[in-house]
ZAZAMAR-649163 format. One record per residue (C-alpha): residue number from 1; residue in three letters; chain; x, y, z. Coordinates in Angstrom, 1 decimal. Layout:
N
NUM, ALA, A, X, Y, Z
...
//
This chain:
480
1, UNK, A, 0.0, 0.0, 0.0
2, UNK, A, 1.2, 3.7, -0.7
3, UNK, A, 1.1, 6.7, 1.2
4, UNK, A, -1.7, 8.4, 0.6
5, UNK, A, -1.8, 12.5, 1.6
6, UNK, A, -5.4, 13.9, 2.1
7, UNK, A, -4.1, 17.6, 3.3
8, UNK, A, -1.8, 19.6, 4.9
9, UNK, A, -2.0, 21.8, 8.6
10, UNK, A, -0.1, 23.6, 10.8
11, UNK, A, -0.4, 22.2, 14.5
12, UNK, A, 0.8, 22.8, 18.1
13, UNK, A, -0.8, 19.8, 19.6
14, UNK, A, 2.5, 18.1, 20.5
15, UNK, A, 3.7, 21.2, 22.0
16, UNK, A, 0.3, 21.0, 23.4
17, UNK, A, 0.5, 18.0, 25.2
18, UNK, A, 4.3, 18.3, 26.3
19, UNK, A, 3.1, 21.5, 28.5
20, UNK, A, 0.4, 19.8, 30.6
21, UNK, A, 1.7, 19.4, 33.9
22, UNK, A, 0.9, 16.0, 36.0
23, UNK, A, -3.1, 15.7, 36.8
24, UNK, A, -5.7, 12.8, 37.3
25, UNK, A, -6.0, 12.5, 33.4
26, UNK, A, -2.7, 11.5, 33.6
27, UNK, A, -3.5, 8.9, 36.0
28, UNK, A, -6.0, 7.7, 34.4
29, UNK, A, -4.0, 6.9, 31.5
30, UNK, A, -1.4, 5.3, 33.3
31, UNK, A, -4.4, 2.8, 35.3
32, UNK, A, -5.9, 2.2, 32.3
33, UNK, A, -3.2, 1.2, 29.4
34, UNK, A, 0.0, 0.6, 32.1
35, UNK, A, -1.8, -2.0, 34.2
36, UNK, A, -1.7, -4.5, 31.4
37, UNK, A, 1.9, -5.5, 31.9
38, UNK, A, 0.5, -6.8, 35.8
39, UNK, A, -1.9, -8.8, 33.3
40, UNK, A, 1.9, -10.4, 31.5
41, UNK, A, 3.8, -10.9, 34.9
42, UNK, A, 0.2, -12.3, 36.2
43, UNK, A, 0.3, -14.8, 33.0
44, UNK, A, 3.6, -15.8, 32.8
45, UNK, A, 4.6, -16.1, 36.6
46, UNK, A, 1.2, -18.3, 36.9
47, UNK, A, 2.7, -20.6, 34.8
48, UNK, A, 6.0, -20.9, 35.8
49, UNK, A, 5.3, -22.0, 39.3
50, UNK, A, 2.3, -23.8, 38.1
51, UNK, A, 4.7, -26.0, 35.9
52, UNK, A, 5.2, -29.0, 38.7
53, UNK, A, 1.3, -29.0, 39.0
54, UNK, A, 0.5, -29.4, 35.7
55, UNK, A, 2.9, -32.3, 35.5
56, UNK, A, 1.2, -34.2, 38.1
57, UNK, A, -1.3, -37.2, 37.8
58, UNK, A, -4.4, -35.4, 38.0
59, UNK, A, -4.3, -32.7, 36.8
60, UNK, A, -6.3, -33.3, 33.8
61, UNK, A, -3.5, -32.6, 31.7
62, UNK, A, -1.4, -35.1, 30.4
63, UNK, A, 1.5, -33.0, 29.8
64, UNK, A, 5.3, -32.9, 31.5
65, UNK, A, 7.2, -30.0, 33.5
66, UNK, A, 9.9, -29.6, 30.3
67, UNK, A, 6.6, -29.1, 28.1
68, UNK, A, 5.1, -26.8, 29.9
69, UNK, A, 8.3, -24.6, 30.7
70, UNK, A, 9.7, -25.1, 27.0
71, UNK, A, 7.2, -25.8, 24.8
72, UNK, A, 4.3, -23.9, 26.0
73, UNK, A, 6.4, -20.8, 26.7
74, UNK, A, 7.8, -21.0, 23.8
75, UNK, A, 4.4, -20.7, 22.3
76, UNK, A, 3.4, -17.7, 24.3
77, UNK, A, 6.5, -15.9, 23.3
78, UNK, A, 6.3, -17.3, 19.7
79, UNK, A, 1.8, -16.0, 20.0
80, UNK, A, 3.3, -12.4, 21.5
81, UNK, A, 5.9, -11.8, 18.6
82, UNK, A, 3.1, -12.6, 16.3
83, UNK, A, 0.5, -10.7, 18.1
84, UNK, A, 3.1, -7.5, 17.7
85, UNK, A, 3.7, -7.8, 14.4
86, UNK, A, -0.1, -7.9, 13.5
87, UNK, A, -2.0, -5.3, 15.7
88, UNK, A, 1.4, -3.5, 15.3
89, UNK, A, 0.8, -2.4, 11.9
90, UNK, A, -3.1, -2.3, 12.6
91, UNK, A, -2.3, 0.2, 15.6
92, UNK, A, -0.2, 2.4, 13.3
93, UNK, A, -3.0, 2.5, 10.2
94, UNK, A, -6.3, 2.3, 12.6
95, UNK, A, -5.4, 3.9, 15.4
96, UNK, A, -4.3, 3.1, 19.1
97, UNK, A, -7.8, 3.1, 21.2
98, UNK, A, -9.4, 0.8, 18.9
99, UNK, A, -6.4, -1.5, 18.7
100, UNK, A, -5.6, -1.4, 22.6
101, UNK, A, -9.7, -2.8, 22.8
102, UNK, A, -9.4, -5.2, 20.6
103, UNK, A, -5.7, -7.0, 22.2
104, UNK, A, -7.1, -6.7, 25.4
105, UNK, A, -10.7, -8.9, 24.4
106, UNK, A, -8.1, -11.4, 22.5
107, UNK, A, -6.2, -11.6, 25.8
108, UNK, A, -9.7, -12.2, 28.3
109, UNK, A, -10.8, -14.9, 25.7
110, UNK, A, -7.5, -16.7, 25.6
111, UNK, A, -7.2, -16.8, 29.0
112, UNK, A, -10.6, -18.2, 30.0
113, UNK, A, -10.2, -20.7, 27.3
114, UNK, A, -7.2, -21.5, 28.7
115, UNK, A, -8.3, -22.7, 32.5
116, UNK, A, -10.8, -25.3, 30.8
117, UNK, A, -7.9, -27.0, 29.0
118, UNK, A, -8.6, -31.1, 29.0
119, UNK, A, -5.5, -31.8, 26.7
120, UNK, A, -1.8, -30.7, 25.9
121, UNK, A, -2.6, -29.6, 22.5
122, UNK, A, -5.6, -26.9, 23.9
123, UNK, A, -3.3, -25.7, 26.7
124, UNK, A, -0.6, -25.2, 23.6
125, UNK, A, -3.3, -23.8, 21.2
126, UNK, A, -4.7, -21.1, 23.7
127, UNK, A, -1.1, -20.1, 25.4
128, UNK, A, 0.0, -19.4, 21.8
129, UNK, A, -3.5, -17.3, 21.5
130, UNK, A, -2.7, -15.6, 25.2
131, UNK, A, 0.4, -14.4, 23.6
132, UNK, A, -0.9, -13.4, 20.6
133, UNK, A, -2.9, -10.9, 22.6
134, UNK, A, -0.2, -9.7, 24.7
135, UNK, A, 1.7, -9.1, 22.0
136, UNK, A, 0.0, -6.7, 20.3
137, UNK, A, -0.8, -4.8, 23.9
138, UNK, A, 3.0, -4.1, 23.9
139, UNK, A, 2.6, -2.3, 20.3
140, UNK, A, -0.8, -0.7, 20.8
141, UNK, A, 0.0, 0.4, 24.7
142, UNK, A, 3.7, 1.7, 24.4
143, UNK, A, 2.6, 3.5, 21.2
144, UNK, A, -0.3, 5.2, 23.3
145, UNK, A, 1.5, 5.8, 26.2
146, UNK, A, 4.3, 7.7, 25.0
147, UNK, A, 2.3, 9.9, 22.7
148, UNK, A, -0.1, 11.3, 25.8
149, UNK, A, 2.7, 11.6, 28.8
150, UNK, A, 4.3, 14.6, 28.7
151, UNK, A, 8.3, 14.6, 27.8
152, UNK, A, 9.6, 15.2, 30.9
153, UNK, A, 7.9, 12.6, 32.7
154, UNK, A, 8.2, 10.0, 29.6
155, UNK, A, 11.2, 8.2, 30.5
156, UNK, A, 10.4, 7.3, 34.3
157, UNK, A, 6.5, 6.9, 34.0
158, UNK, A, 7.4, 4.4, 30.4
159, UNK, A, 10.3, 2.6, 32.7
160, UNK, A, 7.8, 1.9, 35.8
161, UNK, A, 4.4, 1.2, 33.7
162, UNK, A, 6.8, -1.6, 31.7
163, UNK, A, 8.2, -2.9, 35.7
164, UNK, A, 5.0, -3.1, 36.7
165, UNK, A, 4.9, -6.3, 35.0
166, UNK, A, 6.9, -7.4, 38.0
167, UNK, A, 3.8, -6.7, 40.6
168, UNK, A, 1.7, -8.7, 38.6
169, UNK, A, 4.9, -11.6, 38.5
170, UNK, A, 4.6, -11.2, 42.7
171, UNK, A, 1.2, -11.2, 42.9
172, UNK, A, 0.7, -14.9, 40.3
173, UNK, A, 3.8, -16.3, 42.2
174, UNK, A, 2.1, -15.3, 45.5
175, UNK, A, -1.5, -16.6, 44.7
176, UNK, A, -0.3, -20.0, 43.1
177, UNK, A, 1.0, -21.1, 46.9
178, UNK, A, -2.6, -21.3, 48.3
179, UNK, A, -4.1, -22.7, 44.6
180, UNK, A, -1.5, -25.4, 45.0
181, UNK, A, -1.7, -26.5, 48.4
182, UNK, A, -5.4, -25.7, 49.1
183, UNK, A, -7.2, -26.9, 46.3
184, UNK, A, -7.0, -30.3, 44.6
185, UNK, A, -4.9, -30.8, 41.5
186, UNK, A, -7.3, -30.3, 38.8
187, UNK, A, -8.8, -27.3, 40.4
188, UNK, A, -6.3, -25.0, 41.5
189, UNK, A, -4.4, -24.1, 37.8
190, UNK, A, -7.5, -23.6, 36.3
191, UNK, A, -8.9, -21.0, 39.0
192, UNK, A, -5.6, -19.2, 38.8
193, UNK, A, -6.6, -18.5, 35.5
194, UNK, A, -10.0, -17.5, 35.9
195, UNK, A, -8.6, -14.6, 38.2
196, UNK, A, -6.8, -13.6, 35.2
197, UNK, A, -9.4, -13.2, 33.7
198, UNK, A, -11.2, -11.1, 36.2
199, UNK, A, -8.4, -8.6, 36.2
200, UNK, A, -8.7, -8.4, 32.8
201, UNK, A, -12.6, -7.3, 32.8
202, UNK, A, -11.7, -4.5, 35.3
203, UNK, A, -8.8, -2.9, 33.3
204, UNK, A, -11.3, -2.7, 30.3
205, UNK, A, -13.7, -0.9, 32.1
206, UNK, A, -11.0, 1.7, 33.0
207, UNK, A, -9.7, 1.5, 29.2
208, UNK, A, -12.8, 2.8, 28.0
209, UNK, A, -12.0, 6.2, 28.9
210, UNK, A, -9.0, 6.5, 27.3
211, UNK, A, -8.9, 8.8, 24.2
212, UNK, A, -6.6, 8.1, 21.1
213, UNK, A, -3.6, 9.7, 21.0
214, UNK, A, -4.5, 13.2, 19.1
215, UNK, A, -1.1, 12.8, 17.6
216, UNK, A, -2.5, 9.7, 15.5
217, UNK, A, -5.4, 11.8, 14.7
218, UNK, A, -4.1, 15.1, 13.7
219, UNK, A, -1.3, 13.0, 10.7
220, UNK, A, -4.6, 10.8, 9.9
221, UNK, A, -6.8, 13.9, 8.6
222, UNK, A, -8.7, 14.1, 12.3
223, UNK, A, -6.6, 17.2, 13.3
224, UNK, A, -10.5, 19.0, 14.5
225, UNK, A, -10.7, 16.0, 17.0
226, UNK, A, -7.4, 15.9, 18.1
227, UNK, A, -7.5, 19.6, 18.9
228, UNK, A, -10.6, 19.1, 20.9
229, UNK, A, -9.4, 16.6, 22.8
230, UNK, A, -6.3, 18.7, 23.8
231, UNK, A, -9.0, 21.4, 24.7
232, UNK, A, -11.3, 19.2, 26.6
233, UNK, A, -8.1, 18.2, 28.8
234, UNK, A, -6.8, 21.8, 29.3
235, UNK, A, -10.4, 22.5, 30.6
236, UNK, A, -10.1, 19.3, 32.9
237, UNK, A, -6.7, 20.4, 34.2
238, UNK, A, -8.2, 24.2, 34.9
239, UNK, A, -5.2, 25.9, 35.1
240, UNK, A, -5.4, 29.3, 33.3
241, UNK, A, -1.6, 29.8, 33.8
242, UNK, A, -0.2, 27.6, 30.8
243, UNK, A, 2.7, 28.6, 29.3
244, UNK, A, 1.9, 29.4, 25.4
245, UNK, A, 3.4, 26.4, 23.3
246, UNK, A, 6.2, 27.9, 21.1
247, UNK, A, 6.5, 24.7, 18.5
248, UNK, A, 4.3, 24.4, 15.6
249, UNK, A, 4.8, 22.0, 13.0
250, UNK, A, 3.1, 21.6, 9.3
251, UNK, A, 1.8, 18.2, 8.4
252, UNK, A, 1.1, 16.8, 5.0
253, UNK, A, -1.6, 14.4, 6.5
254, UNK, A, -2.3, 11.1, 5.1
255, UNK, A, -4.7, 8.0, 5.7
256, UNK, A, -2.2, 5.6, 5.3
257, UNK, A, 1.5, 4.9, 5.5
258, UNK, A, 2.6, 1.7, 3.5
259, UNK, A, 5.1, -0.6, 4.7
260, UNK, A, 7.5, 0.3, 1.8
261, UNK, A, 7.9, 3.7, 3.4
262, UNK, A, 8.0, 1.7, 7.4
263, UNK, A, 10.6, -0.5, 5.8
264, UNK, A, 12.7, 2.3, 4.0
265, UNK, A, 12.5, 4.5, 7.4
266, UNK, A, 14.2, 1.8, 9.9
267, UNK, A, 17.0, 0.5, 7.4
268, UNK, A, 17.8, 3.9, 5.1
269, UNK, A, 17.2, 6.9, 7.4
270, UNK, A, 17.7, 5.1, 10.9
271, UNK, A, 20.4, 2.2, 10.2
272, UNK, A, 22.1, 2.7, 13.7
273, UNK, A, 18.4, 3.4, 15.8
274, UNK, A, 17.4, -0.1, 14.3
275, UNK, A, 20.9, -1.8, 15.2
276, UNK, A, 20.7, -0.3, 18.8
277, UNK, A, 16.7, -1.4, 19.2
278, UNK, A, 17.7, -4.9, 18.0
279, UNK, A, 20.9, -5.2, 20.6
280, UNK, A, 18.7, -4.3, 23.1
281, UNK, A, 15.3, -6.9, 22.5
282, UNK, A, 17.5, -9.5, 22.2
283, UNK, A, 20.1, -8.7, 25.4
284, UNK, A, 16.7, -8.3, 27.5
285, UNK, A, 14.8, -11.2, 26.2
286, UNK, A, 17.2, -13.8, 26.7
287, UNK, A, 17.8, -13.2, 30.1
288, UNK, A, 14.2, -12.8, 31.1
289, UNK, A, 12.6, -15.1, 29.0
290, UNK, A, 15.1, -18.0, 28.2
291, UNK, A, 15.8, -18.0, 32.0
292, UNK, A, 12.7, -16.5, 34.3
293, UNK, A, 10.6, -19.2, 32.6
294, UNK, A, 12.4, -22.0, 34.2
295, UNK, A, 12.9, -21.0, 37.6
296, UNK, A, 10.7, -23.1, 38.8
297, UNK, A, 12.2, -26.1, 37.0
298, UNK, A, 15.2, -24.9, 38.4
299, UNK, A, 13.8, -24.9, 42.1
300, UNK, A, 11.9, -28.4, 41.8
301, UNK, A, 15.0, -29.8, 40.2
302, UNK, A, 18.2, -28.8, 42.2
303, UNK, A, 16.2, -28.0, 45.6
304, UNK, A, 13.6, -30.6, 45.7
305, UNK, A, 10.7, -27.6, 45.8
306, UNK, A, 7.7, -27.7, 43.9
307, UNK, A, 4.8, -26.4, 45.6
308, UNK, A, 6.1, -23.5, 47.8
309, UNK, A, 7.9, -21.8, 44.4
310, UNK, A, 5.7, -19.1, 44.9
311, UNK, A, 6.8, -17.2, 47.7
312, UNK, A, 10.8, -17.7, 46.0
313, UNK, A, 9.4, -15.8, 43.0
314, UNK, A, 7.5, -13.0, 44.7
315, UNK, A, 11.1, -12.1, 46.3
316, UNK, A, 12.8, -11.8, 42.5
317, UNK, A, 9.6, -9.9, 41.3
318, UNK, A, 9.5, -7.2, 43.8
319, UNK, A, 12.7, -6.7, 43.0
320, UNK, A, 12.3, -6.3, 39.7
321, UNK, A, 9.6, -3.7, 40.6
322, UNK, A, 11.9, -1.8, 42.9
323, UNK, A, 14.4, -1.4, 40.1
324, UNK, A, 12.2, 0.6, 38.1
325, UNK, A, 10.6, 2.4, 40.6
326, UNK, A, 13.9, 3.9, 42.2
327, UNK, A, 15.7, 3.7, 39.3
328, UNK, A, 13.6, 5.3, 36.8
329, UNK, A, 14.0, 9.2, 37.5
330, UNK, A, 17.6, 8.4, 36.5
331, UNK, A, 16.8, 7.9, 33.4
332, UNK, A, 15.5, 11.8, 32.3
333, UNK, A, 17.5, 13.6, 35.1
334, UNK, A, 21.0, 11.5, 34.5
335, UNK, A, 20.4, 10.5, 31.3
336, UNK, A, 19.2, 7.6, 28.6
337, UNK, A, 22.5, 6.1, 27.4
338, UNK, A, 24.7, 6.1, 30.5
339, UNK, A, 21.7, 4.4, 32.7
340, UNK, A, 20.7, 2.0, 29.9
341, UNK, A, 24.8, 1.0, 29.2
342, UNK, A, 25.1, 0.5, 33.0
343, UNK, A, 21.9, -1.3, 33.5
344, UNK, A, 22.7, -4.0, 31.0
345, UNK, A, 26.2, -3.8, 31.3
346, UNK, A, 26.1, -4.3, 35.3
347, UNK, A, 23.1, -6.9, 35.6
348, UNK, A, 25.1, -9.3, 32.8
349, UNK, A, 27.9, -8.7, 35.2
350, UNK, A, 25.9, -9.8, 38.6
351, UNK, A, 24.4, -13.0, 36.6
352, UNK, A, 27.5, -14.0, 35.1
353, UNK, A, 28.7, -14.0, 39.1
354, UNK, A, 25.7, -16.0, 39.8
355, UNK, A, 26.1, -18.5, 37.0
356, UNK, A, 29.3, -19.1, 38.7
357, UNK, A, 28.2, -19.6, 42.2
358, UNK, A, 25.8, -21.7, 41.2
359, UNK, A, 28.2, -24.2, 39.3
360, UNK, A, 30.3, -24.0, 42.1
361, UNK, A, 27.3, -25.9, 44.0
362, UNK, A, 27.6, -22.9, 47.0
363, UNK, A, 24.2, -21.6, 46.4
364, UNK, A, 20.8, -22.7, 47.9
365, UNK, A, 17.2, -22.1, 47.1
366, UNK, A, 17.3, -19.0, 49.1
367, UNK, A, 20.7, -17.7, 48.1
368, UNK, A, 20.1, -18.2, 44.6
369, UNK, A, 17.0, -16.4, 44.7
370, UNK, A, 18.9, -13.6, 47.1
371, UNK, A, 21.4, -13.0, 43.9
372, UNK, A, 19.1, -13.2, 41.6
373, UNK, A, 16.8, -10.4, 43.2
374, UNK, A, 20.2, -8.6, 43.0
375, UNK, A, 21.0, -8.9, 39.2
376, UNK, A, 17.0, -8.4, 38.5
377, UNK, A, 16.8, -5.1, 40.3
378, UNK, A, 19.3, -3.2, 37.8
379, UNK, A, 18.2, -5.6, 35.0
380, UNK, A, 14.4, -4.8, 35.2
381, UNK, A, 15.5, -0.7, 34.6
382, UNK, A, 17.3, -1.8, 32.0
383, UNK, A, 14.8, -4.1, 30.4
384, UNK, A, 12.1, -1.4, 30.2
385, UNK, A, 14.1, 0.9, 28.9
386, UNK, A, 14.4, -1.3, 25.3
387, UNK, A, 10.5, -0.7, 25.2
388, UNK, A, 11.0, 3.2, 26.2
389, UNK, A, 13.6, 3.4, 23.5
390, UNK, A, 12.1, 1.9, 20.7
391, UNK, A, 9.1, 4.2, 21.0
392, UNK, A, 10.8, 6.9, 21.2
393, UNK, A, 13.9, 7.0, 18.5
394, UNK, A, 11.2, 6.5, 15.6
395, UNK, A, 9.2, 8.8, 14.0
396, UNK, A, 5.4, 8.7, 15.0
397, UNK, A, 4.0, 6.9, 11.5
398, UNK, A, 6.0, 3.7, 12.5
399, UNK, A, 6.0, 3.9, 16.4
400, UNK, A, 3.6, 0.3, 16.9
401, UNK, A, 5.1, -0.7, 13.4
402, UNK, A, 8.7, -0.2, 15.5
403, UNK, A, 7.8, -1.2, 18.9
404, UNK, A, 6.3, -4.9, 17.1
405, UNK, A, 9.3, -5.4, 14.7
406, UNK, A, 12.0, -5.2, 17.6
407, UNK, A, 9.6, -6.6, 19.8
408, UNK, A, 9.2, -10.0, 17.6
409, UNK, A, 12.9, -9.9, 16.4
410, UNK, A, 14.7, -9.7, 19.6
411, UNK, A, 12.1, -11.6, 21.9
412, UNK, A, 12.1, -14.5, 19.4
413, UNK, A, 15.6, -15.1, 19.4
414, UNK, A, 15.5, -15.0, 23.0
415, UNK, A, 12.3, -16.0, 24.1
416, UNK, A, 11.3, -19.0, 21.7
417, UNK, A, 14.7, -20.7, 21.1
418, UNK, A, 15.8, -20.0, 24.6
419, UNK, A, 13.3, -21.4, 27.0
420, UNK, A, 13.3, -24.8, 24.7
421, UNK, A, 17.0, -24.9, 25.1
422, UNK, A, 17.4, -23.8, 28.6
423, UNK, A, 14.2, -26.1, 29.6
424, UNK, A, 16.5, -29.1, 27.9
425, UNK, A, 19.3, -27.4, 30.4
426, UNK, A, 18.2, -28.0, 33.3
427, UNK, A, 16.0, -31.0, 33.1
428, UNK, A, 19.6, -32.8, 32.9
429, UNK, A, 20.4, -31.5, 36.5
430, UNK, A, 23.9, -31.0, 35.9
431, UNK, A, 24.4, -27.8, 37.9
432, UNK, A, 26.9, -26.5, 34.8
433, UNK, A, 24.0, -27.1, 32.4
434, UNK, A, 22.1, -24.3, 34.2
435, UNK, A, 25.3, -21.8, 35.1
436, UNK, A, 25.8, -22.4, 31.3
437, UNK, A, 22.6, -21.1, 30.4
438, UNK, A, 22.6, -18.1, 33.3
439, UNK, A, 26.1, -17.3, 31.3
440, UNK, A, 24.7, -16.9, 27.5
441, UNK, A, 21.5, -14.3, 29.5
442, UNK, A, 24.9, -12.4, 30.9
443, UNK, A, 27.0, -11.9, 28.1
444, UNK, A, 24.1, -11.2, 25.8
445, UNK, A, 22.8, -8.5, 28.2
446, UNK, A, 26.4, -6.8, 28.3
447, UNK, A, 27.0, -7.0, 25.1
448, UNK, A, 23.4, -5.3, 24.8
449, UNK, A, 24.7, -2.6, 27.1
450, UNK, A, 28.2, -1.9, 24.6
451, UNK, A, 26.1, -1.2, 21.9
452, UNK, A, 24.3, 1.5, 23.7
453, UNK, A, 27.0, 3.2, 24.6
454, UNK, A, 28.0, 3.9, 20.9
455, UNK, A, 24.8, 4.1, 19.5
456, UNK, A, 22.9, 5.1, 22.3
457, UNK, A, 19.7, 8.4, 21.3
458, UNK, A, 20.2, 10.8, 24.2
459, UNK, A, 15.8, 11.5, 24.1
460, UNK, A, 15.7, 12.4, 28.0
461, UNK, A, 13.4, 15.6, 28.0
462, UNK, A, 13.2, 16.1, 24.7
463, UNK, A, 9.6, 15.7, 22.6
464, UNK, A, 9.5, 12.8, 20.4
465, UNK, A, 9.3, 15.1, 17.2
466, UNK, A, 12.9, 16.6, 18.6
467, UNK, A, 14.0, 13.1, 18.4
468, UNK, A, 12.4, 11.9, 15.3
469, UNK, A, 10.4, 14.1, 12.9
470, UNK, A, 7.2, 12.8, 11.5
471, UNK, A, 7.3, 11.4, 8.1
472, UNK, A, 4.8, 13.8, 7.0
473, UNK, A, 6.4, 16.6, 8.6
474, UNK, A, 6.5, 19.3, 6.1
475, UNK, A, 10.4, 19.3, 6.7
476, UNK, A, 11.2, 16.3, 8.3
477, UNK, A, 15.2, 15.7, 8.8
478, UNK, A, 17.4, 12.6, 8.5
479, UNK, A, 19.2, 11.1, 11.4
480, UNK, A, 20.5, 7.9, 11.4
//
């Protein structure tokens, strides 16, 4: 499909939007899109500790613990990279709202499919379908997200709303100790699921009241709506003391942007953007997914624990969430590339020393969950900050488009071939097996972290049409 230009305006809406200072709108925004990730850590975490459970006569599943911590989270991640790729593009040429509906339903539906599983192949089929969902949440919310928060609270409220995937991780490692222990076998994984779902229902009834991004609208020929939306929330602020926006910019609008044009923008006019978005999917990805997947395996197999895994993983994911959290200011007052090169650099560092306590046979259940709370908190910054990066660095017609592509790439490389090697790993119970596999997470991360440092965008406080110009901007400049 081509490019096709219905018009052309002059617009301050950006500058607009970048001068509203913090209020409940904002708030909402954040409850309504950034609580999804909780939804993820809820999902995946569930799983994880549920993976000894589901292996046992009983369950109603005939399935194995390598199956359900290789192959079916392979699946998810394999369901999320093609969820990102399609509502991705359908986020960039319908809009974000519509898009962040739609993912969400996909997600609900999955899910409660999911807790009536009576075979392998169904528990497969609708984890694949859960990710699918999921995936194209992480295109349609990041895209939204960074387009309504104003620049100088972009970098920590993106870092903390992508950690927040870390209270949901607490809360599913916290609720599966009960569901394991209190309910029978058959019961317990399936109502884990069903509060899932439940979650789910109440974030859509705060989505609702979520407007698209008037950016989207005022490039796709809706530039009266987008400008009464920025009205309607100056009213709701009620602050008469606004500083007049200074920045205008002149739009040739158009209905459509075709993948041609997405394509020529990430490879020709931002080479080293899409090099530096790639290192840093990929570093991220395979130490959270090809590793945080298993730790239950891990647990069951070296340390003999299978139903109290739980409360181990609730200590790792609020420290995750802490990293963020305290961490994330950092990132707009000391700056992008020198917290995201230390992030990655120092967490592949910290699990690198883990990997070799842990073949040293020194560690226990308690320890190793101690260093890896450790090499989590800086990693988890560091992690987010791939998502904050990728939607920032790329102009606005190809933000989802951008967000999905290094989203698929790098998590697939991590996230599908990783869990099914790493599963293999540590089903043999060779202790080196595993530091082997904590070592490959490490020196991907820092080598993740080196690439920033060269290629690294400094975007802290900047508006995103600073740091990329719209393709339809009337005089939109190269970078690379």
């Amino acid at each position: 499909m081509s490019d096709v230009e219905t018009g052309t305006i002059t617009t301050k809406v950006p500058a607009r939007l970048d001068r509203l200072p913090w209020s409940r709108w904002h708030w909402m925004i954040v409850i309504g899109l950034g609580t999804v990730w909780i939804l993820d850590g809820l999902e995946v975490t569930i799983v994880g500790n549920l993976s000894a459970q589901l292996a046992k006569p009983g369950s109603g599943l005939d399935i194995t613990q390598a199956q359900v911590a290789g192959v079916a989270a392979a699946l998810y991640v394999a369901g999320a990279c093609s969820g990102a790729l399609f509502f991705g593009w359908l986020t960039d040429k319908f809009g974000r709202k519509k898009l962040f509906i739609i993912t969400l339903v996909v997600y609900l539906v999955a899910t409660l499919l999911t807790a009536f599983s009576f075979s392998a192949w169904w528990f497969f089929l609708f984890r694949f379908m859960t990710g699918f969902g999921i995936g194209g949440e992480y295109a349609a919310i990041n895209s939204a997200i960074d387009e309504l928060i104003p620049s100088r609270h972009r970098g920590r409220i993106d870092i903390i709303i992508n950690g927040s995937y870390w209270l949901g991780a607490a809360g599913g490692a916290l609720l599966t100790v009960p569901l394991l222990n209190d309910l029978p076998v058959n019961i317990g994984w399936r109502v884990a699921f069903g509060l899932g779902v439940v979650l789910g229902l109440a974030i859509l009834l705060v989505r609702r009241n979520v407007p698209e991004s008037p950016r989207w609208l005022f490039i796709h020929g809706r530039d009266r709506e987008a400008e009464q939306l920025v009205d309607d929330v100056e009213r709701q602020i009620g602050r008469d003391d606004l500083p007049e926006p200074e920045k205008s910019m002149t739009i040739h609008q158009r209905k459509s942007i075709g993948f041609v044009r997405i394509a020529h923008t990430m490879v020709a006019l931002y080479p080293k953007r899409t090099v530096l978005g790639l290192s840093l999917f990929i570093g991220q990805a395979f130490l959270y997914n090809a590793i945080t997947f298993g730790y239950a395996q891990i647990l069951s197999t070296f340390f003999n624990i299978d139903t109290h895994t739980g409360y181990y993983f609730a200590v790792i994911a609020v420290g995750n969430f802490l990293g963020p959290l305290l961490l994330g200011h950092l990132f707009d007052t000391v700056g992008r590339v020198p917290m995201i090169s230390a992030t990655y650099i120092g967490s592949g560092v910290l699990l690198l020393g883990t990997a070799w306590l842990f073949n040293q046979g020194v560690l226990t259940a308690v320890t190793l969950t101690a260093c890896w709370s450790v090499v989590l908190f800086v990693a988890s910054a560091g992690a987010s900050s791939a998502y904050l990066t990728v939607s920032e660095i790329f102009p606005m017609e190809t933000r989802a488009m951008a967000i999905a592509f290094f989203f698929a790439i790098g998590t697939a490389a991590g996230g599908i071939a990783g869990p099914l090697v790493f599963a293999t790993l540590v089903e043999s119970g060779v202790p080196g097996d595993t530091a082997l596999a904590f070592t490959i997470g490490g020196l991907v991360m820092i080598a993740g972290g080196l690439v920033e440092l060269f290629l690294g965008v400094k975007a802290e406080r900047k508006g995103l049409e600073d740091i990329a110009a719209p393709l339809s901007a009337a005089e939109a400049t190269k970078a690379t």
